[in-house]
C-alpha positions, 0 to 999 in steps of 0.5 A: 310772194305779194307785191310789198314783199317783193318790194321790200325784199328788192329794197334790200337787195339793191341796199346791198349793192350799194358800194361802201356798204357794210351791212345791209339788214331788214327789221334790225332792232339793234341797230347798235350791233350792227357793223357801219356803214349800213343801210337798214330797211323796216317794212313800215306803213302802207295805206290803201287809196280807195276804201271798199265802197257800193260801187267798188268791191272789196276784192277789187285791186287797190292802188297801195302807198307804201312807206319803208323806213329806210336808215342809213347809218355811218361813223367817221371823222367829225369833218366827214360824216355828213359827206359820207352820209350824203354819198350813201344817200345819192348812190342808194336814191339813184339805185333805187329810182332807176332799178328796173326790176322794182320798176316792175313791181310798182304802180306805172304812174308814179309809182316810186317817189323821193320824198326827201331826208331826215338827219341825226348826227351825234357827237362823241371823238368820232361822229356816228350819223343817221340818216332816215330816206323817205320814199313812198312806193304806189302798187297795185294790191289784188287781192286775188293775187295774195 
């Protein structure tokens, strides 16, 4: 298995560790169906640090930066949804940052960051709010090793 799948995979892992948590899914495209309170994680986008050049070969290991989409979603009161959110937000960036075993799977300087959060609540008699975690993950790609 390749570094981004190993990251991904422990991701979700983690995720379902996560006490409170429902449903901890990958790659969900209906979110609607999914019971709450879940945390899904879409692969998302990565970009490589250096591009092959003259003097670098392209089977060369590369610094990678990768960028799941991670989702938290919750429905509760309308006073309690945004505490809710927050609780899941802090149990799962805790996890996150201080698992050993991703640890191990990315960059050694740096290589996991907290990038911060971004929200949607909607209204109805209930509240239903989302909450979007950006992280972005450095590793190092050897191609050799794929």
């Amino acid at each position: 298995m390749d570094k981004r799948e190993a990251i991904l995979a422990r991701l979700l892992t983690i995720a379902t560790a996560v006490p409170g948590i429902t449903t901890a899914a990958r790659n969900a495209l209906n979110l609607s169906q999914i019971k709450l309170p879940s945390i899904v994680i879409f692969d998302g986008d990565e970009e490589a640090q250096a591009a092959p050049s003259a003097t670098r070969s392209a089977s060369a290991p590369v610094l990678v930066s990768m960028s799941p989409e991670i989702v938290i979603a919750v429905a509760d009161t309308k006073a309690q949804v945004g505490t809710v959110l927050n609780g899941f937000r802090s149990a799962l960036v805790k996890a996150i940052l201080t698992d050993a075993t991703l640890a191990g799977l990315v960059a050694a300087n740096g290589g996991i960051s907290y990038l911060g959060c971004s929200s949607g609540l909607a209204r109805s008699s209930d509240m239903a709010g989302e909450l979007g975690v950006n992280m972005t993950f450095l590793y190092v790609l050897t191609p050799s090793q794929l």
